[in-house]
C-alpha positions in Angstrom: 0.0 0.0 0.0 3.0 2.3 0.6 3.9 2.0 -2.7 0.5 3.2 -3.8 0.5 6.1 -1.8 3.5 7.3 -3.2 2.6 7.2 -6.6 -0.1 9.4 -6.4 1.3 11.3 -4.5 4.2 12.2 -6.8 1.7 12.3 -9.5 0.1 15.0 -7.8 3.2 17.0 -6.6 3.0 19.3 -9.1 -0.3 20.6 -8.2 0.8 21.5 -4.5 0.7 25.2 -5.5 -2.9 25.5 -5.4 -3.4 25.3 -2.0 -2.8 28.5 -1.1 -3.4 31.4 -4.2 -3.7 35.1 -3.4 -6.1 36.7 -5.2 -4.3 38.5 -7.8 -2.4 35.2 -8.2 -5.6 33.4 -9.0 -6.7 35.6 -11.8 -2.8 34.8 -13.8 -3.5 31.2 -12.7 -7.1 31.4 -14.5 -6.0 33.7 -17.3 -2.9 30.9 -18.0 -5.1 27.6 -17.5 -7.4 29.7 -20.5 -4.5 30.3 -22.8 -3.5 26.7 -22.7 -6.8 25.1 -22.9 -7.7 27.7 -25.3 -4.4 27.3 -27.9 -6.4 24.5 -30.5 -2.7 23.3 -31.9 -2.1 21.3 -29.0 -5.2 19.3 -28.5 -7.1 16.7 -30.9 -10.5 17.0 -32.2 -12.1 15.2 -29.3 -10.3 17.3 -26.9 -14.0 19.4 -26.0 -15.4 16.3 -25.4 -12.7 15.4 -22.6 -12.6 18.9 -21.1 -17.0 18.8 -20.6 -16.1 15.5 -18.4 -14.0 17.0 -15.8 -16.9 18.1 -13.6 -17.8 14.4 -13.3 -14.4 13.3 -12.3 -14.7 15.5 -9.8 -17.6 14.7 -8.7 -16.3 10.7 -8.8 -13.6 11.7 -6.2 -11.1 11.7 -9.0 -8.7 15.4 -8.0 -6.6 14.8 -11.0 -6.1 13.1 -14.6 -3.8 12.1 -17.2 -4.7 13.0 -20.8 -3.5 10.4 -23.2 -4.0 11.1 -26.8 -6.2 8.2 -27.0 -8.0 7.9 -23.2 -8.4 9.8 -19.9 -7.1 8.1 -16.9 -7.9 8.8 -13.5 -5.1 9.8 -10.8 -6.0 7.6 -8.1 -4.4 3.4 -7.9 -6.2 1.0 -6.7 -4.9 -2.6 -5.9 -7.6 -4.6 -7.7 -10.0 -4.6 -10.4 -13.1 -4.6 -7.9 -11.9 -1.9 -6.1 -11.2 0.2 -9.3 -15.2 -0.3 -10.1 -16.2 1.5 -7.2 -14.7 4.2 -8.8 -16.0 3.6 -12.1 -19.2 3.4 -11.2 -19.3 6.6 -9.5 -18.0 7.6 -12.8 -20.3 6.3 -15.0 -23.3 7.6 -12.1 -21.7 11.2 -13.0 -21.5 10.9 -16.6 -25.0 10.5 -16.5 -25.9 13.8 -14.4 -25.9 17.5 -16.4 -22.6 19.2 -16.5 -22.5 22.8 -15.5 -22.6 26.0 -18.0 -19.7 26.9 -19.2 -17.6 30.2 -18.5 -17.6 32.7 -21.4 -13.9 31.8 -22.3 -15.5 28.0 -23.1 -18.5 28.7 -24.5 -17.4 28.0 -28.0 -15.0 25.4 -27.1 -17.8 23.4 -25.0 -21.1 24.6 -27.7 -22.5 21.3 -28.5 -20.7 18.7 -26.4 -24.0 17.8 -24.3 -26.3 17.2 -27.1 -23.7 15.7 -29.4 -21.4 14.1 -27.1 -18.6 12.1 -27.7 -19.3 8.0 -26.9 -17.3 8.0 -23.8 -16.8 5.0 -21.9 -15.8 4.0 -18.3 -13.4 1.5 -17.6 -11.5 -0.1 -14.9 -8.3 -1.5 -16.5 -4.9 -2.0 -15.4 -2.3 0.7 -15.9 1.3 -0.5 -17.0 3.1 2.2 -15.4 2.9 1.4 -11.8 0.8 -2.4 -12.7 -1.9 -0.5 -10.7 -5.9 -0.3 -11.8 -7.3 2.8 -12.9 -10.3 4.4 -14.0 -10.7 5.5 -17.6 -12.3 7.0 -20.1 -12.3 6.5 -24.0 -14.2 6.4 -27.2 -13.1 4.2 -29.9 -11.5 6.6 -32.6 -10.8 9.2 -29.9 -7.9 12.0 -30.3 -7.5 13.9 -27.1 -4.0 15.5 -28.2 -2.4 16.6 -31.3 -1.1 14.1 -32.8 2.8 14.0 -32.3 2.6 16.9 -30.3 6.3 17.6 -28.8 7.6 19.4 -26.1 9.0 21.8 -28.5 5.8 22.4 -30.0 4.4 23.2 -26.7 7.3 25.9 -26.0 6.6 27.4 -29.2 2.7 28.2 -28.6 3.0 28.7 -25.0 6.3 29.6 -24.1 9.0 28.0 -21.6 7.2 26.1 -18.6 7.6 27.9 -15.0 9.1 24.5 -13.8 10.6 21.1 -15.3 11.0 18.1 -12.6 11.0 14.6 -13.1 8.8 12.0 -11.6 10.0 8.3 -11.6 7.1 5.6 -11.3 7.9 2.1 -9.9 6.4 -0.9 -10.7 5.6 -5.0 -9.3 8.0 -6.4 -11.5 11.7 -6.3 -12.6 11.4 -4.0 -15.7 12.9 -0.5 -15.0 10.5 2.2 -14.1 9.0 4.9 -16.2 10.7 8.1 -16.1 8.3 11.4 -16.8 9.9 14.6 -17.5 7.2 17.2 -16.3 6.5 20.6 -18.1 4.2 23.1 -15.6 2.1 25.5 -16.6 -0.3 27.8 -14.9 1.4 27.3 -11.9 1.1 23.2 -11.9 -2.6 23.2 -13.1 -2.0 21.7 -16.2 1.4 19.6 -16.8 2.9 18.5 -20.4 4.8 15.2 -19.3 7.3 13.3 -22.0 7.7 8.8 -20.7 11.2 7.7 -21.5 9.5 4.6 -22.9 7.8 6.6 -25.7 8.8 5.8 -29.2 10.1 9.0 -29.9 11.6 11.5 -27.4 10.4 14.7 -27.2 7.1 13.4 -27.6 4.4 14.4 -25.8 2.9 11.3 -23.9 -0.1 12.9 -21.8 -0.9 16.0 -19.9 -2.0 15.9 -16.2 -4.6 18.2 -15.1 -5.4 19.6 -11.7 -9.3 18.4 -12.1 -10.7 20.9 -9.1 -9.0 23.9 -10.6 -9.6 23.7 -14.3 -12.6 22.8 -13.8 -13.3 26.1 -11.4 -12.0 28.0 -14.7 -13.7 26.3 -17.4 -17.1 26.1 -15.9 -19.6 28.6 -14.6 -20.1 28.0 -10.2 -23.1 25.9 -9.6 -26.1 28.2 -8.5 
């Protein structure tokens, strides 16, 4: 269980900042999470669809994801697959609720994802990074990031990241671990990570996302 713990924990190291955001902090935060989200070159054409499901990983208990370019994977390990269907069934419950409105900076972005939504499907499948089970989410055909999107693409539209750390994630068996090399932005919110066991490096292999902040940007407070 130790092991666990500190997996998600390091996967959620970079979002320590928000704890504790003075106000006129909090407004750059929220004007940077709405460039990113907000530059089209670095997502894929489902990406609207993934961004209108963060309210319901919230409410699932899920306080951050990972953005592949083909599926979105919930923060939290669990040790089996039953326990990882709690989860996704709170999930699928969620998915199944109205989302809120979305801010004016997202209008346009989110116009049409409720009544033409993408097919997305919950899953509880293992997760070769850390031999963990995770909650998921994915369509089949679905493209969440650009495709081949690279770090230096990402430095071109958005300029140098305010931090880059490395995370290493251990696993149950003798292989070496995985090796992330972690690009912040709006100050952790959302993180542009590269896996040394990518094809190509430079490669962009998924982007974490603080899910209680973005989604306090993207979407309008419930009334």
């Amino acid at each position: 269980m130790k092991r666990f713990f500190i997996g998600l924990l390091g996967l959620l190291v970079p979002f320590a900042s928000v704890l504790v955001t003075p106000a006129s902090g909090q407004a750059d935060k929220s004007a940077a999470i709405i460039r990113v989200l907000t530059t089209r070159a670095l997502w894929g054409k489902d990406f609207a669809a993934g961004l209108a499901s963060l309210p319901h990983w919230n409410s699932a208990g899920e306080r951050a994801i990972a953005i592949f370019p083909d599926r979105i994977v919930g923060a939290m390990p669990f040790r089996t697959a039953e326990e990882a269907q709690t989860r996704r069934a709170a999930l699928s419950q969620a998915l199944s609720q109205r989302r809120p409105s979305a801010a004016p900076a997202f209008t346009d972005l989110l116009r049409g994802t409720a009544d033409r939504a993408l097919p997305l499907r919950s899953e509880a499948a293992p997760f070769s990074d850390d031999d963990s089970y995770r909650v998921l989410l994915t369509a089949p055909g679905s493209q969440f990031l650009a495709a081949g999107l690279t770090a230096a693409q990402v430095e071109t539209l958005l300029g140098s990241p305010e931090s880059v750390t490395t995370q290493l994630i251990q696993n149950d068996t003798e292989r070496r671990p995985v090796v992330l090399t972690l690009r912040s932005y709006a100050e952790g919110a959302i993180v542009f990570a590269e896996s040394d066991w990518a094809p190509r490096p430079g490669v962009i292999d998924r982007v974490l996302m603080d899910v209680p902040a973005v989604s306090a940007v993207v979407f309008r407070p419930a009334q």
